[in-house]
C-alpha positions in Angstrom: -3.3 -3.1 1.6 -2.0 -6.5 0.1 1.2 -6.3 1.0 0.8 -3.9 4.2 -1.7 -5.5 6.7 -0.7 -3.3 9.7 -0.6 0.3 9.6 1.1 2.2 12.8 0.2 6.3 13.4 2.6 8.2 14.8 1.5 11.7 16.4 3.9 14.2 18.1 2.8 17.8 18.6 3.8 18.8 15.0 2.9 16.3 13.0 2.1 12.4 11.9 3.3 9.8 10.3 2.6 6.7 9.0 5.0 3.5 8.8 3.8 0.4 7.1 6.3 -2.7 6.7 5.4 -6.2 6.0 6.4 -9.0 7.5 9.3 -9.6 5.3 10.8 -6.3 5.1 10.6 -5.9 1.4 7.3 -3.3 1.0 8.4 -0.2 3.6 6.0 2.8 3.7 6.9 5.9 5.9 4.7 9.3 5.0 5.2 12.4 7.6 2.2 14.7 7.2 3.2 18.3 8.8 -0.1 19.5 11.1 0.6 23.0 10.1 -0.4 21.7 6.4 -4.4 20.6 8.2 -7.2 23.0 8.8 -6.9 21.6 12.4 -4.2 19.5 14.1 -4.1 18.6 18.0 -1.9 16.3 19.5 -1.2 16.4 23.4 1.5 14.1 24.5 2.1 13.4 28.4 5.3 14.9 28.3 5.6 15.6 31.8 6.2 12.2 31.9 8.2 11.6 29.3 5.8 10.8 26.3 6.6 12.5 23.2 4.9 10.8 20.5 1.7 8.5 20.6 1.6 5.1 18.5 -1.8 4.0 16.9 -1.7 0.6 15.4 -4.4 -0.3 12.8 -5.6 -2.7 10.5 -4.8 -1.4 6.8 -7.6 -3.6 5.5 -10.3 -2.0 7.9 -9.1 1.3 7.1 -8.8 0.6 3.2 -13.0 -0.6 4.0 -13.6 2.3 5.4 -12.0 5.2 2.4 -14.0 3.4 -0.2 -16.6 5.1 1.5 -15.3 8.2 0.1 -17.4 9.8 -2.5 -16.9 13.3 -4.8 -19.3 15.3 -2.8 -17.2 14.9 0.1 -15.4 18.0 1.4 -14.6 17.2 5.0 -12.2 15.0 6.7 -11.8 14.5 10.2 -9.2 11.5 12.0 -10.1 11.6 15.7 -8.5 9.6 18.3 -9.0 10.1 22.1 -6.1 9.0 24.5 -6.6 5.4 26.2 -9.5 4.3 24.0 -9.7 1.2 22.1 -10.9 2.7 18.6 -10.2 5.8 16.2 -13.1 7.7 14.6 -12.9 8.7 10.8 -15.5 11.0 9.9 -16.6 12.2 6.0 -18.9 15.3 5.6 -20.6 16.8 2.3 -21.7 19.8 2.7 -23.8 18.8 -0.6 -25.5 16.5 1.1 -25.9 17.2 4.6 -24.4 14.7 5.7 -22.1 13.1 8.2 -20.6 9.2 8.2 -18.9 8.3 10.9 -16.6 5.4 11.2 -15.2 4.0 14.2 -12.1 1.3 13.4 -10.7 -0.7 16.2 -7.0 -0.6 17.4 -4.3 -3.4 17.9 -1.2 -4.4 19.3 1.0 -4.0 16.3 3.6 -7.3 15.8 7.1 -7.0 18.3 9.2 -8.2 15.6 7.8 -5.1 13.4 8.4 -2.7 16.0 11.1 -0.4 13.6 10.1 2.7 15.9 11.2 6.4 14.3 12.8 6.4 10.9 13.9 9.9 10.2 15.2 10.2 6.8 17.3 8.7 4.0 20.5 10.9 5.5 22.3 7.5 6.6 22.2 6.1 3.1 25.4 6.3 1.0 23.5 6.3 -2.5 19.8 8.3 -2.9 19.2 8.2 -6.5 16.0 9.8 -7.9 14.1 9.6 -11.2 10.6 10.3 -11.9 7.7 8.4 -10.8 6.7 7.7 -14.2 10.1 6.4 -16.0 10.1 4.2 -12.8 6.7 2.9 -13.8 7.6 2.7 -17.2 10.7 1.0 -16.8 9.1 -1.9 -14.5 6.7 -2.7 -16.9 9.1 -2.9 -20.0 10.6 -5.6 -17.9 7.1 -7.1 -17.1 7.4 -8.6 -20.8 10.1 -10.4 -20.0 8.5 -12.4 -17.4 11.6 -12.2 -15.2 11.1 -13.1 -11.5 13.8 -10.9 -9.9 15.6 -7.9 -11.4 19.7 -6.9 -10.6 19.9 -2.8 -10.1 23.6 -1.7 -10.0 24.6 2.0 -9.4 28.7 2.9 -10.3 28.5 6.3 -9.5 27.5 7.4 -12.8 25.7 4.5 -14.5 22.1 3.3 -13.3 21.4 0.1 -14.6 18.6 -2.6 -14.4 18.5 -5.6 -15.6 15.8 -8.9 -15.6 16.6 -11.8 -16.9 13.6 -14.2 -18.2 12.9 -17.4 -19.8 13.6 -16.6 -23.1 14.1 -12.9 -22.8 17.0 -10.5 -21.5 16.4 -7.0 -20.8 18.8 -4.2 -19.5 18.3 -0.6 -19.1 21.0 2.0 -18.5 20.4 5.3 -17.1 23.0 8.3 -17.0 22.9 11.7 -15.8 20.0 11.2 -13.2 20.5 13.1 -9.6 22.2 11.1 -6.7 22.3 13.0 -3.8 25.0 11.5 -1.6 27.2 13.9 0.0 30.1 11.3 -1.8 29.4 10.1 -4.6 31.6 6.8 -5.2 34.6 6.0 -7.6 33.3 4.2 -10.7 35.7 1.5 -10.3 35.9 1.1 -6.7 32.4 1.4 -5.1 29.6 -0.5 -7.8 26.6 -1.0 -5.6 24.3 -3.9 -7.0 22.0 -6.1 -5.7 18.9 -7.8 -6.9 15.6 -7.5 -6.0 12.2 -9.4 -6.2 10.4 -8.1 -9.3 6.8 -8.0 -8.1 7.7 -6.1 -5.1 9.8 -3.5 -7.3 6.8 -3.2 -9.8 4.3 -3.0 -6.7 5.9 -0.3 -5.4 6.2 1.5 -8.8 2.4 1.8 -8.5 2.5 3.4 -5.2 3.0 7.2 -6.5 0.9 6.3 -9.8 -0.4 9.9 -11.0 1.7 11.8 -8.5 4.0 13.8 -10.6 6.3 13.4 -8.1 10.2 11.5 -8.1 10.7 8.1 -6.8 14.0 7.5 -4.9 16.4 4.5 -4.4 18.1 4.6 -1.2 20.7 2.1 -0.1 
């Protein structure tokens, strides 16, 4: 919510997403949420004329507000938006309790110069590397002691490295053997990609999948 004011929903017929970018481009969220994994999921484009996906822009603040609501005893969730109206209902029900909170958040017009429309997948990238969400995590905050404002990544095709340089302190990490996806994977003389990003950001998004389990992935 920090770095992600605006939040845009994206409903089709099977499914929604959502797509977060800040104005500079360097936090990017996009999350597609299949409706066959809800209890209920409804979503009636026009498309006899021609509308096959409706856009939702909200205020990630207002909606962050609005799940701290969310307590244990709460079983039910329900995101309901009606077609043309100015607002989206969230509603939270505990069966415990007997009781029902509804919420209604206004919409906006999101920003033209953050209009990214659909982003399908990482297919167009020539490197997807992934590691686990965990070593990512770890690894950004071995570098957090050296108190380095940006960090180099580099990727030869066999070789991940990162490295921070600091005030005083110079750390670099080397990775090998991880999984990199590309249908080509490069020559290790020939096709080095490196490039250095902000730290913050890199350690902010390290936080993202914090407990998940899951793998993090670096696309380029």
């Amino acid at each position: 919510k920090n770095n992600l004011p605006d939040t845009s929903l994206f409903f089709d017929m099977e499914s929604m997403k959502i797509l977060q970018v800040e104005s500079t481009r360097n936090f990017m969220v996009n999350v597609n949420l299949q409706g066959e994994n809800f209890e209920h999921f409804y979503c009636a484009p026009d498309l006899k004329n021609g509308e096959r996906v409706i856009e939702i822009n909200l205020s990630a603040i207002n909606l962050n507000s609005v799940f701290k609501s969310v307590t244990t005893d709460d079983n039910l969730f329900s995101f309901v938006y009606l077609k043309g109206s100015d607002n989206i209902q969230i509603i939270f029900s505990s069966e415990k309790k007997c009781e029902t909170r509804t919420y209604s958040i206004n919409t906006q017009e999101p920003e033209d110069d953050l209009n990214l429309g659909e982003i399908t997948g990482v297919q167009d990238f020539p490197y997807c590397l992934t590691m686990p969400c965990g070593d990512l995590q770890r690894i950004c905050r071995d570098f957090k002691t050296s108190s380095a404002e940006s960090i180099q990544i580099s990727y030869d095709g066999q070789v991940l490295e990162f490295e921070a340089q600091g005030p005083s302190i110079n750390t670099v990490i080397r990775r090998t053997g991880g999984s990199n996806s590309s249908t080509n994977p490069p020559k290790v003389m020939d096709a080095t990609y490196s490039d250095k990003f902000k730290f913050s950001t890199l350690n902010e998004f390290s936080k993202c999948q914090s407990g998940s389990g899951g793998d993090s992935k670096i696309v380029k």
